[in-house]
PDB file of N, CA, C and O in Angstrom, chain B, residues numbered from 101:
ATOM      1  N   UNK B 101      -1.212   0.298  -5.585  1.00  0.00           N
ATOM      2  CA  UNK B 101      -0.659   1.103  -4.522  1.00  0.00           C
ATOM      3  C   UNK B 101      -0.277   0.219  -3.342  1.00  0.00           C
ATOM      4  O   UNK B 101       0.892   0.114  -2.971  1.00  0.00           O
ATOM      5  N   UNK B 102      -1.275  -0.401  -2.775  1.00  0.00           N
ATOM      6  CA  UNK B 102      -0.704  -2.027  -2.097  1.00  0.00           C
ATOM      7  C   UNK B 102       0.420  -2.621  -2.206  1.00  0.00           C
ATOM      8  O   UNK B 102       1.294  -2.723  -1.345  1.00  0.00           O
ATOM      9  N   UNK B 103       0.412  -3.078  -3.416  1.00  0.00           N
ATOM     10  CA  UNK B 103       1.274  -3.365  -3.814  1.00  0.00           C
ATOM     11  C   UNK B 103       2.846  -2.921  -3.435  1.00  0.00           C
ATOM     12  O   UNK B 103       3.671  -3.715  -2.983  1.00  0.00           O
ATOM     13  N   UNK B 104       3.085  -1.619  -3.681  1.00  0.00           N
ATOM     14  CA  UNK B 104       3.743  -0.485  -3.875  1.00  0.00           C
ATOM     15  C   UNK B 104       4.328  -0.651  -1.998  1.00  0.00           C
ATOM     16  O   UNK B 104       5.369  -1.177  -1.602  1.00  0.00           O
ATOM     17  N   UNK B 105       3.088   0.085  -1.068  1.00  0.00           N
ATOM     18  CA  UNK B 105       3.607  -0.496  -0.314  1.00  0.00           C
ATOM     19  C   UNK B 105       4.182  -1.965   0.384  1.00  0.00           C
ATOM     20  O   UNK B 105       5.150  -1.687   1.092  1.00  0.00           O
ATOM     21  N   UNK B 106       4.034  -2.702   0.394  1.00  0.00           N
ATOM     22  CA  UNK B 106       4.110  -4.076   0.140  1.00  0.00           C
ATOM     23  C   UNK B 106       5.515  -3.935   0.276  1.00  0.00           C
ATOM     24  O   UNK B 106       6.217  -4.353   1.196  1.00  0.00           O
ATOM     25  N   UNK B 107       5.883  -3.247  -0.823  1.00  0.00           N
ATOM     26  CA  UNK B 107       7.605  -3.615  -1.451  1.00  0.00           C
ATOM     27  C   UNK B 107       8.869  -2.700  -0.428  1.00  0.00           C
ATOM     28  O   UNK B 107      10.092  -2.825  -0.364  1.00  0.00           O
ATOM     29  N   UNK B 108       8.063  -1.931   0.162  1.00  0.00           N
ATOM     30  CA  UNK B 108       8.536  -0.854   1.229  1.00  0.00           C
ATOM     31  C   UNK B 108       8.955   0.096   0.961  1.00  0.00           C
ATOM     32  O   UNK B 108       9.890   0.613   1.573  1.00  0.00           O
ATOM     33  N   UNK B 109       8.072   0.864  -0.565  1.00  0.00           N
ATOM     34  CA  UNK B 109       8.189   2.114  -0.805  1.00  0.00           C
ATOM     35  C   UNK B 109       7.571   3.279   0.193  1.00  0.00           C
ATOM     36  O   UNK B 109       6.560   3.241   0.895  1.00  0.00           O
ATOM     37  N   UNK B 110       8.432   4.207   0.023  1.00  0.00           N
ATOM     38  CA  UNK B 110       7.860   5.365   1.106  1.00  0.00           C
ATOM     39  C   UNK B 110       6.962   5.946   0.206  1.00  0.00           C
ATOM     40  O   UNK B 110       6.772   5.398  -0.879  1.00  0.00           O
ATOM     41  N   UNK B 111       6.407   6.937   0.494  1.00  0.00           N
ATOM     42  CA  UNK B 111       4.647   7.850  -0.007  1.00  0.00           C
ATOM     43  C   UNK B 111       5.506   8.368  -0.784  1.00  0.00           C
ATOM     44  O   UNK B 111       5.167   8.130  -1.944  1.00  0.00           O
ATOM     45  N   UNK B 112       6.736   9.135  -0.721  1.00  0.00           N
ATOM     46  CA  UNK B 112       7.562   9.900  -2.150  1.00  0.00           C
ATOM     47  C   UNK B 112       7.447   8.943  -2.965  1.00  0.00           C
ATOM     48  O   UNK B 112       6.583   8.989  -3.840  1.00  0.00           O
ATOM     49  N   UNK B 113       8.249   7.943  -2.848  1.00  0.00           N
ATOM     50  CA  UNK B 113       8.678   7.155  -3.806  1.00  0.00           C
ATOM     51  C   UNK B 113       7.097   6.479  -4.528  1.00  0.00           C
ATOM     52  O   UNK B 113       7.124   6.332  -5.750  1.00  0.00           O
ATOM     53  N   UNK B 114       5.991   6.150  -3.909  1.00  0.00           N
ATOM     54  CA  UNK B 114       5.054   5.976  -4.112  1.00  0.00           C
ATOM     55  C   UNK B 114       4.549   7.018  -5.342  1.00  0.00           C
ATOM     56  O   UNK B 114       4.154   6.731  -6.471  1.00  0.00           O
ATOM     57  N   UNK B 115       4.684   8.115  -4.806  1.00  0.00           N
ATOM     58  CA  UNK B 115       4.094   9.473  -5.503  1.00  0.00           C
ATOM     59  C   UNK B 115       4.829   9.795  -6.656  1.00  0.00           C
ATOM     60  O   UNK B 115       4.195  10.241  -7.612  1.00  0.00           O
ATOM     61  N   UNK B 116       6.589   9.592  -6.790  1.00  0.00           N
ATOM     62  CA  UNK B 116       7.108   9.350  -7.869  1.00  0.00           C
ATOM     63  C   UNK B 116       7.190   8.419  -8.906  1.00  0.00           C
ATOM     64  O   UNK B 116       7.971   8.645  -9.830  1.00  0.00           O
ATOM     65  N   UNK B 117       6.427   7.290  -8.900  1.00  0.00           N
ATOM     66  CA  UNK B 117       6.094   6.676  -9.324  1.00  0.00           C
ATOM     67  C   UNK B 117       4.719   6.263  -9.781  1.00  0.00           C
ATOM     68  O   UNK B 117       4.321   5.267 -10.386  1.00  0.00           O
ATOM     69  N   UNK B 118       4.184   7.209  -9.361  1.00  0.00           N
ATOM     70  CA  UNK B 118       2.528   7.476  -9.907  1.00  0.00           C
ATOM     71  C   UNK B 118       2.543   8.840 -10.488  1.00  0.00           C
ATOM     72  O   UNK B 118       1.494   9.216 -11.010  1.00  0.00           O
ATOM     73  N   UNK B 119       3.269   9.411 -10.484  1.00  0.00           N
ATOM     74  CA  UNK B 119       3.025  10.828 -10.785  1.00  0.00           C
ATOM     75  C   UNK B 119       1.777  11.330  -9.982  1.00  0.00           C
ATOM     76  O   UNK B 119       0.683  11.438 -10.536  1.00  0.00           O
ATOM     77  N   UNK B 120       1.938  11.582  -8.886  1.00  0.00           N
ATOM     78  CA  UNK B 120       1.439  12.059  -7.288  1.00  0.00           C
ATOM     79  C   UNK B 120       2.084  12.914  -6.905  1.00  0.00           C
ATOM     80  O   UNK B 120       3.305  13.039  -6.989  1.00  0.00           O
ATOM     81  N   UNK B 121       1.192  13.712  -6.362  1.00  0.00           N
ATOM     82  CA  UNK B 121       1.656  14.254  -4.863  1.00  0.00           C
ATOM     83  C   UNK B 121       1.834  13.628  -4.035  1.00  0.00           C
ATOM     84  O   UNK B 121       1.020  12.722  -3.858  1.00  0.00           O
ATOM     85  N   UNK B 122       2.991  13.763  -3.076  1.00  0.00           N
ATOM     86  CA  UNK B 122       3.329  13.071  -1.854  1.00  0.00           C
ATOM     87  C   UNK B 122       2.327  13.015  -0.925  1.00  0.00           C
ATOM     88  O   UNK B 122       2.178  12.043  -0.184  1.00  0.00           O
ATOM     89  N   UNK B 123       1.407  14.293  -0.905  1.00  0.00           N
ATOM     90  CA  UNK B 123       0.037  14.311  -0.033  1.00  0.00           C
ATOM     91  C   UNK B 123      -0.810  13.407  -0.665  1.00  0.00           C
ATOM     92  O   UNK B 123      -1.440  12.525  -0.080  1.00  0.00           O
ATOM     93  N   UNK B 124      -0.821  13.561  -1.501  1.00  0.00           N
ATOM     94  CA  UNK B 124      -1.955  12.470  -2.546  1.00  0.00           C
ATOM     95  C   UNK B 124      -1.389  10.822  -2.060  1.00  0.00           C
ATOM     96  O   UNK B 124      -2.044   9.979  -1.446  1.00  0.00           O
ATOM     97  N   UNK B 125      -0.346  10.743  -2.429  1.00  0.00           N
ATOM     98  CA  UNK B 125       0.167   9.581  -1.861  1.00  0.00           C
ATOM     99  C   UNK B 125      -0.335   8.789  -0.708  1.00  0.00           C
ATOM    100  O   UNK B 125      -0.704   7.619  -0.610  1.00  0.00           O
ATOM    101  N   UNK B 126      -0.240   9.781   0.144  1.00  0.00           N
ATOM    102  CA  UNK B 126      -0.443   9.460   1.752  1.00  0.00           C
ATOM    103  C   UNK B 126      -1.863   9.443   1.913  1.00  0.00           C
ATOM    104  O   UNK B 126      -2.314   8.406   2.399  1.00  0.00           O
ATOM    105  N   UNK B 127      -2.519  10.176   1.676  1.00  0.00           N
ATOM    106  CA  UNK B 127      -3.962  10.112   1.350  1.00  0.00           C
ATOM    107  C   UNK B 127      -4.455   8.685   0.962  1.00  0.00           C
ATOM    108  O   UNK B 127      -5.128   8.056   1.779  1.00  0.00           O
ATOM    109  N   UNK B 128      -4.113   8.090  -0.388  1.00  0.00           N
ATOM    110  CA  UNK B 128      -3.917   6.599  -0.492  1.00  0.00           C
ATOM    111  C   UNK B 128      -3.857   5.713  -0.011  1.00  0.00           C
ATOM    112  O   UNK B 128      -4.585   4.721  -0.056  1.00  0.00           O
ATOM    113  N   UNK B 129      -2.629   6.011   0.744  1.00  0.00           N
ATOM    114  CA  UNK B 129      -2.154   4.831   2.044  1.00  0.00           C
ATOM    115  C   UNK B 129      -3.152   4.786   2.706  1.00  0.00           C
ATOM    116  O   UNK B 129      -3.582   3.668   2.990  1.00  0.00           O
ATOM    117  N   UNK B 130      -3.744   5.776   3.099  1.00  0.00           N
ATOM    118  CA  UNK B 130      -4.522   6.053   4.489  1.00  0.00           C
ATOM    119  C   UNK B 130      -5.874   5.542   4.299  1.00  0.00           C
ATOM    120  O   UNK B 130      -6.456   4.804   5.094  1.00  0.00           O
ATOM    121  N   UNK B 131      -6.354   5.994   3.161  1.00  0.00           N
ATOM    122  CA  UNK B 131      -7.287   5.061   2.551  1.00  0.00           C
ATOM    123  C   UNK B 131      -7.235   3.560   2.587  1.00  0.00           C
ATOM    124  O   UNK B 131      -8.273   3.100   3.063  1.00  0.00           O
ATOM    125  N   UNK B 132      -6.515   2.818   2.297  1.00  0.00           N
ATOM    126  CA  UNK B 132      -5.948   1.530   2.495  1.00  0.00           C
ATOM    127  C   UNK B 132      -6.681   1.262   3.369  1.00  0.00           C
ATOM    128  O   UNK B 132      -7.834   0.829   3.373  1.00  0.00           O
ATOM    129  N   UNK B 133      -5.438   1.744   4.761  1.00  0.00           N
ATOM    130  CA  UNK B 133      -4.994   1.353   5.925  1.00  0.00           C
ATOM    131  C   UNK B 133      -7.228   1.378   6.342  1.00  0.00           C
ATOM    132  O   UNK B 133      -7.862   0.462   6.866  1.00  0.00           O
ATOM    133  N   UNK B 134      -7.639   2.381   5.979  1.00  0.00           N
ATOM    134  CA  UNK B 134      -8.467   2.414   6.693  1.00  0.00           C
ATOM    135  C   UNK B 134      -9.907   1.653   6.160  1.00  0.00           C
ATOM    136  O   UNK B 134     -10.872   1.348   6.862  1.00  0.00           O
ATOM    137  N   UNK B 135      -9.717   1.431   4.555  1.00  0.00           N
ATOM    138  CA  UNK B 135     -10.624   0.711   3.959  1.00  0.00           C
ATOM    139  C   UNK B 135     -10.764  -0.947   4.654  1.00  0.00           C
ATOM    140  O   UNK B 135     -11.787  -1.565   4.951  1.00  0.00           O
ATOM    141  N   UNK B 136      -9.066  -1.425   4.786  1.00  0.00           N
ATOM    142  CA  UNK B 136      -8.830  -2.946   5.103  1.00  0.00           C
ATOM    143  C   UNK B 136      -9.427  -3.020   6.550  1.00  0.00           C
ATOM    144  O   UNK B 136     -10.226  -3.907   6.851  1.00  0.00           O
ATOM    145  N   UNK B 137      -9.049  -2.142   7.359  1.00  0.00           N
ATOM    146  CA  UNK B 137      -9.410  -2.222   8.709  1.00  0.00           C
ATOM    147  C   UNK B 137      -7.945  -2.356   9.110  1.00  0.00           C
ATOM    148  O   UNK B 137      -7.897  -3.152  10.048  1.00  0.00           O
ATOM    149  N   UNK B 138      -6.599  -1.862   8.756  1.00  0.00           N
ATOM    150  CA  UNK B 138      -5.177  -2.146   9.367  1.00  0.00           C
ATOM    151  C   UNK B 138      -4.662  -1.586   9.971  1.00  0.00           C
ATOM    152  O   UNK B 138      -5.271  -0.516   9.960  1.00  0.00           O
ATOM    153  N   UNK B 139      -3.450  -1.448  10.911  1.00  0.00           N
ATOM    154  CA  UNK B 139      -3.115  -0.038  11.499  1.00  0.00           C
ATOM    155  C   UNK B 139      -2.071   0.159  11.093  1.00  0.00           C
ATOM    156  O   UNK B 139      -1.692   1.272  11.456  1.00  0.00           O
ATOM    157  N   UNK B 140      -0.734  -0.799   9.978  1.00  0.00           N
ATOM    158  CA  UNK B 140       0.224   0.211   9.711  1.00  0.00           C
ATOM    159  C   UNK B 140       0.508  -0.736   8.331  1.00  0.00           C
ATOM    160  O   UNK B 140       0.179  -1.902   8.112  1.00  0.00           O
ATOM    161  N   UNK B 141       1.106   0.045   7.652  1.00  0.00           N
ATOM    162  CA  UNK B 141       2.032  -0.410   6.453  1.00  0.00           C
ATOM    163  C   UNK B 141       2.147  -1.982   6.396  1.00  0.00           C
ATOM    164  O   UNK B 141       1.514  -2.785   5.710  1.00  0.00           O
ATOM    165  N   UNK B 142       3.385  -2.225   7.544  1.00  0.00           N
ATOM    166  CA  UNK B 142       3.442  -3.632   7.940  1.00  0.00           C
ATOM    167  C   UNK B 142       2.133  -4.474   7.497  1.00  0.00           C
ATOM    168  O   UNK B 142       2.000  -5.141   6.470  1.00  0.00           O
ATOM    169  N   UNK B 143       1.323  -4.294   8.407  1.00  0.00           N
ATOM    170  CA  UNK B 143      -0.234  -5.312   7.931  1.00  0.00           C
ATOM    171  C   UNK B 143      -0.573  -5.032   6.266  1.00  0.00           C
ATOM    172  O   UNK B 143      -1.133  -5.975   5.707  1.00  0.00           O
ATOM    173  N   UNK B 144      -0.352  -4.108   5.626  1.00  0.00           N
ATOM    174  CA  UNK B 144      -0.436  -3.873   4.294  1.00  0.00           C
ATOM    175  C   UNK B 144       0.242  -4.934   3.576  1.00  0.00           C
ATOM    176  O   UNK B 144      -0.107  -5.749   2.721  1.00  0.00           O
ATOM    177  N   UNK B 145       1.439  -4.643   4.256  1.00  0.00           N
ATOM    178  CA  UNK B 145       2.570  -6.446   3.160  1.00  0.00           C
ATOM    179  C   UNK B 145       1.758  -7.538   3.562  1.00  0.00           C
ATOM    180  O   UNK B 145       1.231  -8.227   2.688  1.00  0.00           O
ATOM    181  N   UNK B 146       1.537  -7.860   5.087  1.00  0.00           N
ATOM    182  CA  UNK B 146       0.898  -9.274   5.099  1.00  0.00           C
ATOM    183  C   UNK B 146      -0.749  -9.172   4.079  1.00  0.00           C
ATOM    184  O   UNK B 146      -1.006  -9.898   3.118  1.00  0.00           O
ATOM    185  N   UNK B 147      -1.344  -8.455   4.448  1.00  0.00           N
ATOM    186  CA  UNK B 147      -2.204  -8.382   3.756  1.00  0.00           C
ATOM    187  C   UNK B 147      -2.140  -8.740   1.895  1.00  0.00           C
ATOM    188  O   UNK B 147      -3.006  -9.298   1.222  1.00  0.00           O
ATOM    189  N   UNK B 148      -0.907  -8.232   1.483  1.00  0.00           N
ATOM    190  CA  UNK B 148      -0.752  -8.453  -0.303  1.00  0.00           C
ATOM    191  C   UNK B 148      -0.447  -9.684  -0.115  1.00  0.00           C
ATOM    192  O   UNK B 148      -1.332 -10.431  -0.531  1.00  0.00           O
ATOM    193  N   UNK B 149       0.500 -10.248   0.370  1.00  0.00           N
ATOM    194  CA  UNK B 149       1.343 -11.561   0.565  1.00  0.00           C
ATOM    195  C   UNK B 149       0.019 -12.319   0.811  1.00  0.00           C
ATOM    196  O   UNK B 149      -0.036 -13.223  -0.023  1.00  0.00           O
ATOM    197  N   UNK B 150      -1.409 -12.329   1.855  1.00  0.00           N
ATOM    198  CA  UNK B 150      -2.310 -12.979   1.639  1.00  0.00           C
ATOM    199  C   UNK B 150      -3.010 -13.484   0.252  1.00  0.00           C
ATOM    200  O   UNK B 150      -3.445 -14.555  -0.171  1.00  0.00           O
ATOM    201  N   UNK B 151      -2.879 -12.024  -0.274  1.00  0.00           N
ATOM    202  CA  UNK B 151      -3.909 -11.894  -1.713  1.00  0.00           C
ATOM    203  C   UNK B 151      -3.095 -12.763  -2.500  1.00  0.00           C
ATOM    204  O   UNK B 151      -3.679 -13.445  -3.343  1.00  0.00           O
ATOM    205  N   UNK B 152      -1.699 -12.880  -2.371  1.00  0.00           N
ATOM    206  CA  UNK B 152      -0.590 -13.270  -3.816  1.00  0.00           C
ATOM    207  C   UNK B 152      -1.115 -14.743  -3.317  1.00  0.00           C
ATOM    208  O   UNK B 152      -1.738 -15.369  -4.174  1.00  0.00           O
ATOM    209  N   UNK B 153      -1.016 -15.110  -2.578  1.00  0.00           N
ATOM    210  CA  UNK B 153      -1.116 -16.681  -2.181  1.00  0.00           C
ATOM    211  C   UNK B 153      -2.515 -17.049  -2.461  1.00  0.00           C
ATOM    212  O   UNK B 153      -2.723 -18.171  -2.921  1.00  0.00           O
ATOM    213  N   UNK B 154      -3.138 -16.543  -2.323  1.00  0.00           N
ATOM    214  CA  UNK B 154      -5.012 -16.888  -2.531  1.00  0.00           C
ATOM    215  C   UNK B 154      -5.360 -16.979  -3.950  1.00  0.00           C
ATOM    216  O   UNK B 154      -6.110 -17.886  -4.311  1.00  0.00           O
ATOM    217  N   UNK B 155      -4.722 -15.817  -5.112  1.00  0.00           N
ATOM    218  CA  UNK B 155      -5.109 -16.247  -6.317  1.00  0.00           C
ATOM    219  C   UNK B 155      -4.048 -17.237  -6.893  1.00  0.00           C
ATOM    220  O   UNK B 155      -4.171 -17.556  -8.075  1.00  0.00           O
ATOM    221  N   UNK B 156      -3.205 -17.658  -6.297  1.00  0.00           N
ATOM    222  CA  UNK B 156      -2.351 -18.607  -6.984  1.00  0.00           C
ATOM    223  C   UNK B 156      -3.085 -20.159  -6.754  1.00  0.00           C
ATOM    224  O   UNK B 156      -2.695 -21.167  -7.345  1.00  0.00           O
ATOM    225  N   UNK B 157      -4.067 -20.136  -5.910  1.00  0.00           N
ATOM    226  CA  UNK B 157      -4.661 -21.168  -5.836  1.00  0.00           C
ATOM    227  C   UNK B 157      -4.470 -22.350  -4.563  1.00  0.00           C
ATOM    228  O   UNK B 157      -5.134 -23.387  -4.579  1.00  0.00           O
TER     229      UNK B 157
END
């Protein structure tokens, strides 16, 4: 789902692609946002872009 946002899918497009609800979707995000400690989407990409670089070694 990270991921997902990352790429600068919106919560539809998110949700259409999970077979989601758009509420469910957002729910997700929000989870994220609030598991990482982030306050928007934006910090979500830097945040993956961290992870992609860290397991590459």
């Amino acid at each position: 789902m990270a991921e997902l946002v990352a790429k600068g899918s919106t919560n539809r497009e998110i949700a259409a692609r999970l077979c989601l609800s758009e509420r469910t979707a957002q729910n997700h995000v929000q989870h994220i946002l609030t598991k990482l400690d982030l306050a928007n989407r934006s910090q979500v990409t830097a945040w993956v872009a961290r992870q992609d670089v860290s397991t590459r070694g």
